[in-house]
C-alpha positions in Angstrom: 3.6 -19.0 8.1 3.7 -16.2 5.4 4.3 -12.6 6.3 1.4 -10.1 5.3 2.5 -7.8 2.3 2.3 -4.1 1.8 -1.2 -4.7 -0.4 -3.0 -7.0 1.9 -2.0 -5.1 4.7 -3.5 -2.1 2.7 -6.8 -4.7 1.9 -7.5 -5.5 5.7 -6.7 -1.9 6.6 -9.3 -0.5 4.7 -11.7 -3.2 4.8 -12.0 -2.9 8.7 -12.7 1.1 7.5 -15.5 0.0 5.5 -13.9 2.5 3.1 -14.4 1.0 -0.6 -11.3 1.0 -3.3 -12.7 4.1 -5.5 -13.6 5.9 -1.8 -10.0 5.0 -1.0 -8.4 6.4 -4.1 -10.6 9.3 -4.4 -9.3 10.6 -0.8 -5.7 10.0 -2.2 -6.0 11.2 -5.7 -5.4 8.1 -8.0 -8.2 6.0 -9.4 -9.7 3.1 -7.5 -7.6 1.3 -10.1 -4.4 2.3 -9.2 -5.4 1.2 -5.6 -7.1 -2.1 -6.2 -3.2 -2.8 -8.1 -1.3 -1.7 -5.1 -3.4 -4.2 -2.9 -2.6 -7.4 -5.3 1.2 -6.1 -5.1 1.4 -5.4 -8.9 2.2 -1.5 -7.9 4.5 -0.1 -5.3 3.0 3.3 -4.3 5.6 5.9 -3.7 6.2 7.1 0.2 4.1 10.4 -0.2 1.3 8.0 -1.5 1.7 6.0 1.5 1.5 8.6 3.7 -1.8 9.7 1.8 -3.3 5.9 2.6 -2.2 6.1 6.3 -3.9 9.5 6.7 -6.9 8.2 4.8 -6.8 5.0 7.0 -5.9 6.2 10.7 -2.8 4.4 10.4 0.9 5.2 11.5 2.6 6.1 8.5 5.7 4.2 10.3 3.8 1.1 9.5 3.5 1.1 6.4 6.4 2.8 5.7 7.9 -0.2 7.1 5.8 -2.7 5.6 7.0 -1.2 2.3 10.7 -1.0 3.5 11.3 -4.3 2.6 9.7 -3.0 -1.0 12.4 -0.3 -1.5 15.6 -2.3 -0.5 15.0 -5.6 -1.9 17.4 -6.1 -4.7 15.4 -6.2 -8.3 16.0 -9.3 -10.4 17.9 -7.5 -12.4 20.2 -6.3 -9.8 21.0 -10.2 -9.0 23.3 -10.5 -12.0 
């Protein structure tokens, strides 16, 4: 069973909003762009711009600061020697 990442969690979050991706960034000041690349994990949005999204979203910031916890600590390839 795979765990849910930080995007998709984003995804279902604001799909169950009925709140589109441009809506989304408009309410968080990026583009819809930006947005739509943090959902397929290819951005990691900064903790103030997660706290934006769980405003925006009626979420706990906790959660998705801990959803992207795992984000922030994870060792980059390059650390790995």
């Amino acid at each position: 069973m795979s765990k849910t990442t930080l995007g998709e969690y984003i995804r279902s979050l604001r799909n169950k909003r009925d709140i589109g991706v441009r809506e989304l960034g408009r309410a968080v000041d990026v583009s819809g762009v930006h947005i739509s690349s943090i959902e397929k994990d290819k951005n990691t949005p900064s903790p103030e711009l997660l706290s934006k999204i769980a405003v925006v979203l009626q979420v706990d910031v906790d959660k998705l600061l801990a959803k992207a916890c795992l984000l922030y600590t994870s060792p980059s390839p390059r650390d790995r020697g």
